[in-house]
C-alpha positions as a Markdown table, in Angstrom:
| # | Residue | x | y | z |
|---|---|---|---|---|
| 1 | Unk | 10.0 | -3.4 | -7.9 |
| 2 | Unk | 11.8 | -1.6 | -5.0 |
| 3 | Unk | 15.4 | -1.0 | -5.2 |
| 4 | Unk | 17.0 | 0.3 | -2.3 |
| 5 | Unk | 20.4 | 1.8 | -2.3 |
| 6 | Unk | 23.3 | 1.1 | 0.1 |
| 7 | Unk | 25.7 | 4.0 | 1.1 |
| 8 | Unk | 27.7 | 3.9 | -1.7 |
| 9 | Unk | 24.7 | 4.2 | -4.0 |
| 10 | Unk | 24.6 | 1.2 | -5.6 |
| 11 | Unk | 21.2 | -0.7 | -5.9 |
| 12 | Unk | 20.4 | -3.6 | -2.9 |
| 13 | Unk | 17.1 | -6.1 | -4.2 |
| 14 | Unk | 14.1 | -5.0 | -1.6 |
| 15 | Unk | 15.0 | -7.8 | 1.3 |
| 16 | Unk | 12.0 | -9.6 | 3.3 |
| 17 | Unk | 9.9 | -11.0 | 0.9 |
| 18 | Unk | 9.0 | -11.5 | -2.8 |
| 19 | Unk | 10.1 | -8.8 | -5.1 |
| 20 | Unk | 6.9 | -7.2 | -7.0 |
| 21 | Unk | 5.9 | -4.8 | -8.9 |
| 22 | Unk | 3.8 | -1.5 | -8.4 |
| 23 | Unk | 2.4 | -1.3 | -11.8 |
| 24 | Unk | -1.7 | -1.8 | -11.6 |
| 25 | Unk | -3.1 | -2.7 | -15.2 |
| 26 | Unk | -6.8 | -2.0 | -15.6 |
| 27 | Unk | -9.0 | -3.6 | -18.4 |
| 28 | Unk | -11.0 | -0.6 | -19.2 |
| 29 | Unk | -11.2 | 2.9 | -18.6 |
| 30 | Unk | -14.4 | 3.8 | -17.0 |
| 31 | Unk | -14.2 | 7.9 | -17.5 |
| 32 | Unk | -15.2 | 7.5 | -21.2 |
| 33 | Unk | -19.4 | 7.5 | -21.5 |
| 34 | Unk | -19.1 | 3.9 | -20.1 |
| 35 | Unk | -21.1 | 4.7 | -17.2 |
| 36 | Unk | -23.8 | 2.1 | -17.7 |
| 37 | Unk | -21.6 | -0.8 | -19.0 |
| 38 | Unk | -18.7 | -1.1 | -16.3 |
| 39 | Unk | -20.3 | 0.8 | -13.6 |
| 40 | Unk | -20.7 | -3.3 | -11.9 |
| 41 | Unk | -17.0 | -3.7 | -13.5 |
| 42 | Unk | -15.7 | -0.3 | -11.9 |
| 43 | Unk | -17.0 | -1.2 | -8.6 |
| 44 | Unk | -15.7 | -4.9 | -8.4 |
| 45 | Unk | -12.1 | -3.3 | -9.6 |
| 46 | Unk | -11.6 | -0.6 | -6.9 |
| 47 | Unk | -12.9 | -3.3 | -4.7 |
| 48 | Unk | -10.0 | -5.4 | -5.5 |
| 49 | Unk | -7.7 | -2.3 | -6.3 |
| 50 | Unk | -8.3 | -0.9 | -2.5 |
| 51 | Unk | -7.9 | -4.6 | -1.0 |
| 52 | Unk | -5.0 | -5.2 | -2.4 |
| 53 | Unk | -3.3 | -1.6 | -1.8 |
| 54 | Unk | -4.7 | -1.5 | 2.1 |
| 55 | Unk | -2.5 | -4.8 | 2.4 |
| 56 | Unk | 0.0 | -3.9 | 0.4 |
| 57 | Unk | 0.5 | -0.5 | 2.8 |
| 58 | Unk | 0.1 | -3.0 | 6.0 |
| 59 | Unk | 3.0 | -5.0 | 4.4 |
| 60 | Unk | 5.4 | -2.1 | 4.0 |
| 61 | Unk | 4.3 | -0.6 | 7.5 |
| 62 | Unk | 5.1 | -4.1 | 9.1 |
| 63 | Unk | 8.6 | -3.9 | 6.9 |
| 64 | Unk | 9.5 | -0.3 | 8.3 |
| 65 | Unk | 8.7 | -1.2 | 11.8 |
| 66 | Unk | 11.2 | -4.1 | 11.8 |
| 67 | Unk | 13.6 | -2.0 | 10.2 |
| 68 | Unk | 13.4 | 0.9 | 13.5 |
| 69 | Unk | 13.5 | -2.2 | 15.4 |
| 70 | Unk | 16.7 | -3.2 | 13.7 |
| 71 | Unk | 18.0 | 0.4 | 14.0 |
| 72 | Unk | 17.3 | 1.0 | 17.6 |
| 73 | Unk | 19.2 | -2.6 | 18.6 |
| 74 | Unk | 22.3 | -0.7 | 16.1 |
| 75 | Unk | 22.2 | 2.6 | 18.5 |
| 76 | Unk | 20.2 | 4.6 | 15.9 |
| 77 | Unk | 17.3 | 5.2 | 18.0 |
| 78 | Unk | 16.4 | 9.0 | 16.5 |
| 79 | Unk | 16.0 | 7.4 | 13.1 |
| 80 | Unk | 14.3 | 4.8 | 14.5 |
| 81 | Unk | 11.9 | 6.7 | 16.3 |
| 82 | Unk | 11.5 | 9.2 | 12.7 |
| 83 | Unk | 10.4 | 5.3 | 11.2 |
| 84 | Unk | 7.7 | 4.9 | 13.9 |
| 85 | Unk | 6.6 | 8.2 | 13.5 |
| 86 | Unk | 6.2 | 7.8 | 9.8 |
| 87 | Unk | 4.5 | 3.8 | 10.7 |
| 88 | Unk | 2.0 | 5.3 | 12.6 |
| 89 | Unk | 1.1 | 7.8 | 9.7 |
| 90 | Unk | 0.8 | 5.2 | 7.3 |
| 91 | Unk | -1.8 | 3.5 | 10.1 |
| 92 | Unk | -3.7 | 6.4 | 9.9 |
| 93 | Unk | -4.1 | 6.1 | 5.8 |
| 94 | Unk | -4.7 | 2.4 | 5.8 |
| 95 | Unk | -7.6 | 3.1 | 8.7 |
| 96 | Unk | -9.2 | 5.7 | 5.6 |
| 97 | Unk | -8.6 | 3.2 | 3.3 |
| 98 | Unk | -10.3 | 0.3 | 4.9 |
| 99 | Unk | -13.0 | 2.9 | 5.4 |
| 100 | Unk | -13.0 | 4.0 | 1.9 |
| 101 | Unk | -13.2 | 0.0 | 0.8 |
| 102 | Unk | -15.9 | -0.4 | 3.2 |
| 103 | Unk | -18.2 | 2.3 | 1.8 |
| 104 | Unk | -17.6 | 0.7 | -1.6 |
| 105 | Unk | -18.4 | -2.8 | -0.6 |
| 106 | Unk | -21.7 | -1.3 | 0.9 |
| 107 | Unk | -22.6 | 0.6 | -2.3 |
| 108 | Unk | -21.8 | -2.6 | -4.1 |
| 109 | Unk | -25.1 | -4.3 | -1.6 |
| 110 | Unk | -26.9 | -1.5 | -2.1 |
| 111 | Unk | -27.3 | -2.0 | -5.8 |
């Protein structure tokens, strides 16, 4: 879960949408002489590992870009601009992630 903190340090719930977690459980651990047993399992789970992290990233990027919205409309429009600078940097890691998921989800066809 996120906390934020407000300006006198105290913790404020992450605001926007549903409160979750970060924590990523994985069945098996595929770096132990598994190779031929979950290699199909492996696959499947960064499949659904990348997926669900290149939305999770879209998410926050849509989050912070409200928030330099917010801050421009409040007079803050050098943070704000700082926000979209860091928006469009997370853009640019969610376009290699949806590359990296799409050369998985080819090797998957492939085999």
């Amino acid at each position: 879960m996120h906390l934020l903190h407000d300006e006198n340090g105290n913790p404020v719930p992450h605001g926007g949408h549903h409160e979750h977690s970060h924590e990523h459980s994985h069945s098996h651990d595929c770096g132990n002489g598994c190779h031929e047993h979950c290699e199909g399992e492996c696959k499947d789970e960064n499949v659904a590992l990348l997926t669900y992290m290149l939305q999770h990233n879209e998410h926050h990027a849509a989050e912070l870009d409200e928030m330099a919205d917010k801050l421009e409309k409040a007079g803050l429009a050098d943070a704000a601009k700082q926000i979209r600078e860091g928006v469009s940097d997370f853009q640019k890691g969610n376009m290699r992630l949806s590359l990296a998921l799409t050369l998985v989800k080819e090797q998957l066809k492939e085999a």
